[in-house]
N, C-alpha and C positions, 0 to 999 in steps of 0.2 A: 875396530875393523869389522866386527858382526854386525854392528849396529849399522853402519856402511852399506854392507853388502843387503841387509834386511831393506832400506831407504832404495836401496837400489833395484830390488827384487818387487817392492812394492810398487816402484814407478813402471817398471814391464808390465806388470798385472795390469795395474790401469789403463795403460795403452793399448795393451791388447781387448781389452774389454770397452773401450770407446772404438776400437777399428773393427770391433762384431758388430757392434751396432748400426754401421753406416748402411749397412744392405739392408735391413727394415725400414731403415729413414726411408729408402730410396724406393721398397716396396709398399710403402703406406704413400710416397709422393706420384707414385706411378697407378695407384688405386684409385687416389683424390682426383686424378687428372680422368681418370677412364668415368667418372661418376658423373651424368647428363646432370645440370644446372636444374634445378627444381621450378617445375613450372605449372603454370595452372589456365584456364579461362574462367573468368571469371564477369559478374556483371554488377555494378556500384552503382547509387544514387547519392548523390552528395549531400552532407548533412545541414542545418543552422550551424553547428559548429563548426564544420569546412570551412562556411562563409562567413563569421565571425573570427577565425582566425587570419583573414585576409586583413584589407584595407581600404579605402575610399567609399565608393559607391557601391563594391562588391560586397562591403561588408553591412552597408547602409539598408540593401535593399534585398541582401541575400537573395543575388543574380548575378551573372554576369552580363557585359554588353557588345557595342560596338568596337567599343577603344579597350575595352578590359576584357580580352575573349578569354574564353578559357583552355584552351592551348596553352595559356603560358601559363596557368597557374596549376592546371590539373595534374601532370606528372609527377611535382612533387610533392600533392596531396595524397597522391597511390605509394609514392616512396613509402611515404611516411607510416600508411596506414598498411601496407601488404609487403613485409621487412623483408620476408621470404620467398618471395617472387623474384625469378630471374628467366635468364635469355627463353624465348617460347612463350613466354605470358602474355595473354592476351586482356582487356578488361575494357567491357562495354560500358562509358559511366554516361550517366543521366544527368541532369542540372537545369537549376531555371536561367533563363534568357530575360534580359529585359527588351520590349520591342517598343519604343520608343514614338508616340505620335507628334510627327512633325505637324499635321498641322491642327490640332488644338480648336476644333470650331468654335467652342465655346467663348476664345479671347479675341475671332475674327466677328464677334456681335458688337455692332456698334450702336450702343445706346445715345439719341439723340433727337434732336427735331426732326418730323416728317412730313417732308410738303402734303400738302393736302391737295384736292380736285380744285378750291376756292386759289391755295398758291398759285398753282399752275395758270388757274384763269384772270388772277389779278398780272403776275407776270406778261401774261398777253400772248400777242401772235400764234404764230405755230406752237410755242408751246401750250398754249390755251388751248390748241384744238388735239395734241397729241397726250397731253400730260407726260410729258418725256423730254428727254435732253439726249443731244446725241452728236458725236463726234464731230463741226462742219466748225467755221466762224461763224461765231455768232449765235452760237445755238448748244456751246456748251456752259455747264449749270455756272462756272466760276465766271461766263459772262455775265450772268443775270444776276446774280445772287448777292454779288457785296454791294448792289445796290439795293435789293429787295428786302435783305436783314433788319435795317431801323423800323420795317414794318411790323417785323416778328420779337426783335427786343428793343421796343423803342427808349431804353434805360439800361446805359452798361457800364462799368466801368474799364477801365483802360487794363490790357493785354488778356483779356475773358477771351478765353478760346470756345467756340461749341462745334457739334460735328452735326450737321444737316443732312440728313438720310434722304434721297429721293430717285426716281424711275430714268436709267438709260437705257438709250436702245443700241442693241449692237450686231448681231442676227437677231435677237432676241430682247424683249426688256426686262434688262437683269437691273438686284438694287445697288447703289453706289451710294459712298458717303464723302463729303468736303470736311476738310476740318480750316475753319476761319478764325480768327484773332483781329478783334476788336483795338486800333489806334485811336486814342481816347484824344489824343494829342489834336490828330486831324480829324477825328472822327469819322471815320471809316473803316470798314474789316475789311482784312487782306486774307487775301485765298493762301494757304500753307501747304497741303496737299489734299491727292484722291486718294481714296481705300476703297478696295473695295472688298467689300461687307457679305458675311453670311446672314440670311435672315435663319429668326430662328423656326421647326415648323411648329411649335407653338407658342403664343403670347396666352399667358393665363389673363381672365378678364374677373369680374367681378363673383359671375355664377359660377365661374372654376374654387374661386377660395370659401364660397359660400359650400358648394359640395363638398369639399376637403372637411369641413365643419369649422370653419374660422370666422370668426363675428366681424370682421375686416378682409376690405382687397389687398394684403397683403400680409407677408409673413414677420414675426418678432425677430427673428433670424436668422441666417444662413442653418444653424445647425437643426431648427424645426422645418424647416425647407426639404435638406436632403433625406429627413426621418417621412415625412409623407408624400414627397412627390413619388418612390417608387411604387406607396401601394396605390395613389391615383393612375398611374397607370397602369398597371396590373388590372386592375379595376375596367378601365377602359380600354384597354387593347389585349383585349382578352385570346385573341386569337395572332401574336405575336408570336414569331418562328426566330429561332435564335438567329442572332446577328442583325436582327431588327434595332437600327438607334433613334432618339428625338430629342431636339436640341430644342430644351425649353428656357423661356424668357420669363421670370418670376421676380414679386417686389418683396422688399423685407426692409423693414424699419420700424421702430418703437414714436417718434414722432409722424404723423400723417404729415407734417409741409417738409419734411427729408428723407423722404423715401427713397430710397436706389435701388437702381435695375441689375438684375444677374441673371447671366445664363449659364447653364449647364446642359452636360447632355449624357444621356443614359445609354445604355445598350443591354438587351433584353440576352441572355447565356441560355435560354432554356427554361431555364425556373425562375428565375428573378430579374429584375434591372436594376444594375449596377452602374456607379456613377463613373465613367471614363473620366480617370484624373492625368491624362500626356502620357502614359504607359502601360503597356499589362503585361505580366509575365506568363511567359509558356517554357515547358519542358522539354529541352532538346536531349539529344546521344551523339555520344561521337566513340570512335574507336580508340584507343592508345595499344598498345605493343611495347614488350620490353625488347631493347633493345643493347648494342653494346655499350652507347652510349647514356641507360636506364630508358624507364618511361617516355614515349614520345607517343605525340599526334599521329595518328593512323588516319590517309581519307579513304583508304580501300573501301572503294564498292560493294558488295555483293550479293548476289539472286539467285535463286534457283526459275529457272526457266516453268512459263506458265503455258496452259492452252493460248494462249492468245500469241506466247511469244512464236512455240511451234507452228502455228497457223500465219503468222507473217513472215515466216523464213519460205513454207510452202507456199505460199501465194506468190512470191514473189522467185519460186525456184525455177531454171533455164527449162526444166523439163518436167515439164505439170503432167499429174496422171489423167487419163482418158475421161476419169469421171467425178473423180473428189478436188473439191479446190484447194480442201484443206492436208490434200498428201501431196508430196514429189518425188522424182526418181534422182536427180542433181545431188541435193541435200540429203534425203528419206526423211526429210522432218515429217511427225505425223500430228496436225493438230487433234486429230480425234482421239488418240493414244495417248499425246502427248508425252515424245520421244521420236530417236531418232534410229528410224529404220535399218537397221544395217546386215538385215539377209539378202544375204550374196543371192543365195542359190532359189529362194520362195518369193522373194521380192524382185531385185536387180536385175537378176537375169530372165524374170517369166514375163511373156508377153501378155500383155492384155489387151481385151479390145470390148471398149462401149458402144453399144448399138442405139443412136439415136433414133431413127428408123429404117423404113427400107430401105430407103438410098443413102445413107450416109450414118457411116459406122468409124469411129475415132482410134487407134492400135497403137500402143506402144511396143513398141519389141528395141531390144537393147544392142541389134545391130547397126541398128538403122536411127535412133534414137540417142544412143550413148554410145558413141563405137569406141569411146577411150575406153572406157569401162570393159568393151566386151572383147577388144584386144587385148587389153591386161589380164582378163583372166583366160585366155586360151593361150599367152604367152606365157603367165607369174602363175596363175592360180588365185581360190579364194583369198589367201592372207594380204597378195599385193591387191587384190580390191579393197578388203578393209582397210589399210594402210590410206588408198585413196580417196576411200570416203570421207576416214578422217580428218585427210589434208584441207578435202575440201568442205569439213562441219569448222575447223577448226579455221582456215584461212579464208574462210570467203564469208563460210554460212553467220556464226556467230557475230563477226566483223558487222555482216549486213544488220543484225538485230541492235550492237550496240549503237550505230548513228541512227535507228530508229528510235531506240529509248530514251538516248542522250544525246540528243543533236545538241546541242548547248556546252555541252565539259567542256572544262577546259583542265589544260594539260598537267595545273599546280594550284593545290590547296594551303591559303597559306606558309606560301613558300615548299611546303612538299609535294612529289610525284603522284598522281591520283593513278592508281590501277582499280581493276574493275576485274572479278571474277565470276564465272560464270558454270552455275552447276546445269550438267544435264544428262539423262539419263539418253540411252542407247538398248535398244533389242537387234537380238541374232538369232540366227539360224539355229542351233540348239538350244532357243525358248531361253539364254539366259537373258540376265539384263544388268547392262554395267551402270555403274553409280558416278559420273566423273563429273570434274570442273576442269576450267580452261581459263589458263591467268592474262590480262591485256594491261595496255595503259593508252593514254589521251597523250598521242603526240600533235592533234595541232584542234586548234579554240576553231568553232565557226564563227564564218567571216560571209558577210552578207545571206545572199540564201545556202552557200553551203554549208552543210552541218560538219560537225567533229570528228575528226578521224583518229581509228584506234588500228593500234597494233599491236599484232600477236607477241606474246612474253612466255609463255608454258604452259603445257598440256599437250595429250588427256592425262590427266594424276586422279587420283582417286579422291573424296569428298573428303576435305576437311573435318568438314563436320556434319 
């Protein structure tokens, strides 16, 4: 029976010492919940190893591209790497881009026969007096030409294609190339198509490979080629501004009767030239934000307003002051200050008046000028001025700036909402100055000459950042 009633006394114990417990459970659960998610901004550059732990061409060329953006891969390389980051994080990352040259001048050189001044005038007619072929019957090169060939290879064997390079005219005489194939059967070439052909702007000749210091017109190959054509030109174009290219035509072969032709093309960066191989990689940024759903694409905008942008809010304000182009009384945008005017009482309400000369003298005064304004404050006071200044920096003025800056936005960045923030400073009448931003977004894309239209989302709030 003791042993009983002990089993018994020790089960109360328990029970009441697990039913004390529950109100600290619930005060440590009511604690966790009041504690803000840990958050940061922060700014990344993506590593080799970022892009080695990817796949394909990301991984190939550590970049990302067209079809592999990085949108889809960046949020879970922030997971990964920033464990502790939650809801409020912000993180600016960096990364290469591949930019991709569609069109490759280098493979648009068509190496091949080039009529000469004697073709054209053996060929005859108008062609003989123009040296040119040109769109009409009868006068284009695929009429003349599959009979003019046995001149040029009078020994072929059957399906030898060659490409015939020579002068059309179209506003202009640009080069074109045929490419023909030889029917050994009937002995005739048949025309197969036109290209048309980038020439290159240099053919190295004999005194090019002789100055390079080569005891031959040509190169042993491709890989002594690309080691000295940069310094030849270096050499020679000495006064070369970046973004300068030349797409040079060079021979390279170890036997003289099997020489072949390649072109390549350079572009000078500033300090060197560099051989464009169909791609170059540049560093782009883009925004991410943690969100509830983690890391996501960010396309938000944002700027802090410049002299220039003040100055085209005033230029373009309903009520321009007497004498500066670059202030208004509408807005107060000031581009000289750069800021937005917002004394009531030293600006808004005081008349001015510029004297051009004797006869003609220009006044503002805010009765007669602004009578919204100047009944609002003889009805509300200073505060409902300010109020309506803001309405109209925030609803008209800013609005006006961003289809200036962005006539082009359009409404969605890769599938997300594009908003657009806008920091801008403000002066008052007690000489303070406020620090705000004003948040918009891109509800419609422009469409012919109209540009993009925005609208207002929040503000004034104070600077982010």
């Amino acid at each position: 029976m003791k042993t009983f009633n002990y089993i018994f006394a020790s089960l109360i114990l328990a029970l009441l010492m697990l039913s004390a417990c529950e109100p600290n459970k619930e005060l440590y659960e009511d604690l966790d919940a009041e504690l803000k998610p840990y958050n940061e901004k922060i700014e990344y550059t993506l590593t080799d190893a970022d892009y080695t732990s990817l796949t394909g061409a990301i991984k190939q060329y550590k970049a990302f591209n067209d079809t592999a953006i990085a949108m889809d891969y960046v949020p879970a390389i922030l997971a990964k790497k920033f464990v502790a980051l939650n809801l409020g994080s912000a993180a600016k990352v960096s990364y290469n881009f591949m930019v991709v040259d569609t069109i490759k001048a280098w493979e648009k050189v068509i190496f091949g026969y080039t009529l000469t001044a004697a073709d054209y005038n053996a060929i005859g007619g108008f062609i003989a007096v123009y040296d040119y072929f040109w769109n009409a019957p009868g006068y284009n090169a695929k009429d003349h030409l599959p009979g003019y060939l046995p001149t040029i290879y009078p020994n072929q064997v059957n399906d030898t294609i060659v490409p015939i390079i020579y002068n059309f005219y179209e506003t202009k005489v640009v080069t074109r190339a045929d490419m023909y194939k030889f029917d050994g059967e009937n002995l005739t070439w048949i025309y197969l198509e036109t290209i048309i052909a980038i020439e290159p702007d240099i053919v190295f000749n004999a005194d090019n490979y002789t100055s390079m210091g080569l005891s031959k017109p040509y190169f042993s190959n491709t890989s002594e080629a690309e080691r000295i054509i940069p310094i030849w030109l270096k050499i020679n174009f000495p006064y070369a501004v970046k973004g300068n290219k030349q797409l040079i035509q060079y021979a390279y072969g170890t036997d003289p009767t099997k020489i072949t032709n390649k072109a390549i093309q350079y572009e000078y960066n500033g300090t060197e030239w560099e051989k464009l191989i169909g791609y170059k990689i540049e560093v782009r940024s883009e925004q991410y934000v943690f969100s509830e759903n983690g890391w996501v694409f960010d396309p938000t905008i944002r700027f802090k307003m410049g002299k220039a942008d003040y100055t085209y809010i005033a230029e373009n304000d309903p009520i321009s002051h007497p004498k500066y182009s670059d202030l208004g009384y509408y807005y107060g945008a000031s581009g000289n200050y750069s800021n937005f005017d917002m004394r009531v009482q030293f600006f808004h309400l005081k008349p001015y008046t510029n004297v051009i000369n004797e006869e003609t003298t220009i006044t503002y005064t805010p009765e007669e000028n602004d009578p919204e304004l100047w009944n609002l404050y003889n009805n509300e006071g200073a505060e409902a001025v300010t109020e309506l200044l803001f309405q109209r920096i925030l609803q008209e003025g800013l609005i006006l700036l961003l289809e200036h800056k962005f006539p082009t936005a359009k409404p969605l960045s890769e599938g997300v909402e594009v908003h657009y923030v806008v920091q801008f400073e403000t002066y008052h009448d007690d000489l303070s100055r406020g620090y705000l931003e004003a948040e918009y977004k891109c509800v419609t894309a422009a469409t012919g000459v109209n540009s993009a239209k925005f609208e207002f989302v929040d503000g004034p709030r104070p600077r982010s950042n």
